[in-house]
C-alpha positions in Angstrom: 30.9 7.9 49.0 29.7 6.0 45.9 28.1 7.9 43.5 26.7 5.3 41.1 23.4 3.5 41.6 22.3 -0.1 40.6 18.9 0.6 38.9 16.6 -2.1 37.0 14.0 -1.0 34.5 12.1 -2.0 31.4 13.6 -1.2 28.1 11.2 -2.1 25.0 10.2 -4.8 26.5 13.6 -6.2 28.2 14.6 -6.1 31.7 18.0 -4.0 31.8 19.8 -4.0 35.3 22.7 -1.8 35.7 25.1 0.7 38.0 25.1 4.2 36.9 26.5 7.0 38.0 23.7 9.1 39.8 24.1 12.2 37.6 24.3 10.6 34.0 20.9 11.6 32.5 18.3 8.8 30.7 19.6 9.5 27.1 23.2 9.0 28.0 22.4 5.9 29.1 20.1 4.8 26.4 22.3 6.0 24.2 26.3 4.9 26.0 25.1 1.7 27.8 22.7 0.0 26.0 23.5 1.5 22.6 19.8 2.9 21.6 20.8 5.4 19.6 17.2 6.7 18.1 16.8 8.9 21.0 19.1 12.3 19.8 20.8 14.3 22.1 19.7 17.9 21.0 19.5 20.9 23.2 20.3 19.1 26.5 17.7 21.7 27.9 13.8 19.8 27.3 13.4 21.9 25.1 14.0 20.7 21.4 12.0 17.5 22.1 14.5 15.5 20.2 15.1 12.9 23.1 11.5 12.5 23.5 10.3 8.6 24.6 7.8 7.2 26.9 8.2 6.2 30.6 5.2 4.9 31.6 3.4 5.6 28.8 4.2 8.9 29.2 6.3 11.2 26.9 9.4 12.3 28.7 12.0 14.3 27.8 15.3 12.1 28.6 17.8 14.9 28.5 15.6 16.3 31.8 15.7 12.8 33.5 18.5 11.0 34.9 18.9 7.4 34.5 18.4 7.0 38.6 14.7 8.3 38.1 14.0 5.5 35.7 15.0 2.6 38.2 11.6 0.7 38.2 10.1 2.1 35.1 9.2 1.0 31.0 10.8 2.7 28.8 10.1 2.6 25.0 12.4 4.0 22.7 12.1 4.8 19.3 13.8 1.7 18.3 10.9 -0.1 20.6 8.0 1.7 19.0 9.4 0.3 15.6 9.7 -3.1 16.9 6.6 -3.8 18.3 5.0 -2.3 15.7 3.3 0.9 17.3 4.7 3.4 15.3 4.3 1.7 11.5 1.5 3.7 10.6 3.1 6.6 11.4 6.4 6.2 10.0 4.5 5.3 6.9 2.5 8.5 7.1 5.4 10.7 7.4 7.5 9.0 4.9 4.2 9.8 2.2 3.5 13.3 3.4 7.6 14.1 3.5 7.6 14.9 7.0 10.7 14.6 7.3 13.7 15.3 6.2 17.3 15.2 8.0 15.4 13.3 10.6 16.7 14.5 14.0 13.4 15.6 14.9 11.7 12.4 13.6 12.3 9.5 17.1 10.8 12.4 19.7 8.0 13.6 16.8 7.1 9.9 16.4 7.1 9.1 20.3 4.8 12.6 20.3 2.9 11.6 17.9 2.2 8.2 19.1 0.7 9.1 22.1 -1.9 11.3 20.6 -2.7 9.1 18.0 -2.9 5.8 20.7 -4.9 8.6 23.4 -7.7 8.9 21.2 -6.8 12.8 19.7 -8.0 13.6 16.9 -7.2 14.8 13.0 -7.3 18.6 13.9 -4.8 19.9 12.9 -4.3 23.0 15.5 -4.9 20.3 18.1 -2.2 18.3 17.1 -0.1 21.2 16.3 -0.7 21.6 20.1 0.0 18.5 21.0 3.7 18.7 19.0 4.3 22.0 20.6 6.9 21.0 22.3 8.8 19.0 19.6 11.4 21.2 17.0 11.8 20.4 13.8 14.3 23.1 11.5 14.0 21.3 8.3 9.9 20.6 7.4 8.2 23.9 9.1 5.5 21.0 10.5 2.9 20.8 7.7 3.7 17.7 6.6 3.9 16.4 10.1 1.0 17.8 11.3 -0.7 16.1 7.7 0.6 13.0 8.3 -0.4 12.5 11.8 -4.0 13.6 10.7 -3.7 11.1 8.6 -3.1 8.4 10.8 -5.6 9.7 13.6 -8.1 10.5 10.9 -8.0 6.6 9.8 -7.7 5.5 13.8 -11.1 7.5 14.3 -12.4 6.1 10.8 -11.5 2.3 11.8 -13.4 3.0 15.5 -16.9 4.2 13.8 
C-alpha cells in the first residue's frame, strides 16, 4: 500500500507539486522539502502558534495540518508575506516598538497580525490582544506587540477616513 500522496498547491505565489508521505504534517514540508524555514516548529500541539501561516487566507496552524490537507490550496508563509510586501508595515512596527526579541514567536505573530490588520480590526488593544490569543511569545510579555500592531491598524484606519 503506498503511503505517500502527490499533492499540488500554491506556495507564495508558486505552484509546488510533489509526493509526500500522507502523515508528514504542513510545516515539515514547508520546512524539509521546499526549505521555508520562517515557519518554526514549536510545540507540535497548535498551541504555541509559532507555525502559524495562511491557507486560504486563513491562519492555520501547520503543525495541526498535514501536508495532504493542503493539496489544492495557497499557502503564504512568512517568507511570502515579506516578499510581496504584506507584512512591511508590520515588521517595521515591531522592529520600532521592540516587539520582539529572540524571534521565534515573530513569523506566526506576523501571519496573526496580518490578518487582523488586512480584515479591517482595529487599534484596541484588548481586541487585538484577542485576536493574538492564540500566539506565545516567552521573551516580550506582548506590550510591544500588541503597540505595534495598533500602530499599524491605527494608521490602516487613519489612511481609510
Amino acid at each position: 500500500m503506498d503511503k505517500t500522496r502527490e499533492i499540488t498547491l500554491t506556495v507564495n505565489g508558486e505552484s509546488v507539486t510533489a509526493r509526500v508521505p500522507v502523515r508528514m504534517n504542513l510545516v515539515d514540508f514547508l520546512r524539509n522539502e521546499l526549505e521555508l524555514t520562517g515557519s518554526h516548529v514549536g510545540c507540535e500541539h497548535g498551541v504555541c502558534g509559532a507555525c502559524t501561516l495562511l491557507m486560504d487566507g486563513r491562519t492555520t496552524r501547520a503543525c495541526l495540518t498535514l501536508a495532504v490537507q493542503a493539496d489544492g490550496a495557497e499557502v503564504v508563509t512568512v517568507e511570502g508575506l515579506a516578499a510581496s510586501g504584506r507584512s512591511a508595515a508590520l515588521a517595521r512596527a515591531f522592529t520600532e516598538r521592540n516587539a520582539l526579541q529572540c524571534g521565534f514567536c515573530t513569523p506566526g505573530m506576523l501571519a496573526s497580525a496580518v490578518t487582523w490588520v488586512e480584515g479591517g480590526g482595529s487599534a484596541e488593544r484588548d481586541a487585538i490582544r484577542a485576536h493574538i490569543s492564540g500566539n506565545y511569545c516567552r521573551c516580550t510579555g506582548y506590550q510591544s506587540i500588541v503597540d505595534a500592531i495598533a500602530d499599524v491598524a491605527g494608521s490602516k484606519a487613519e489612511d481609510a477616513a
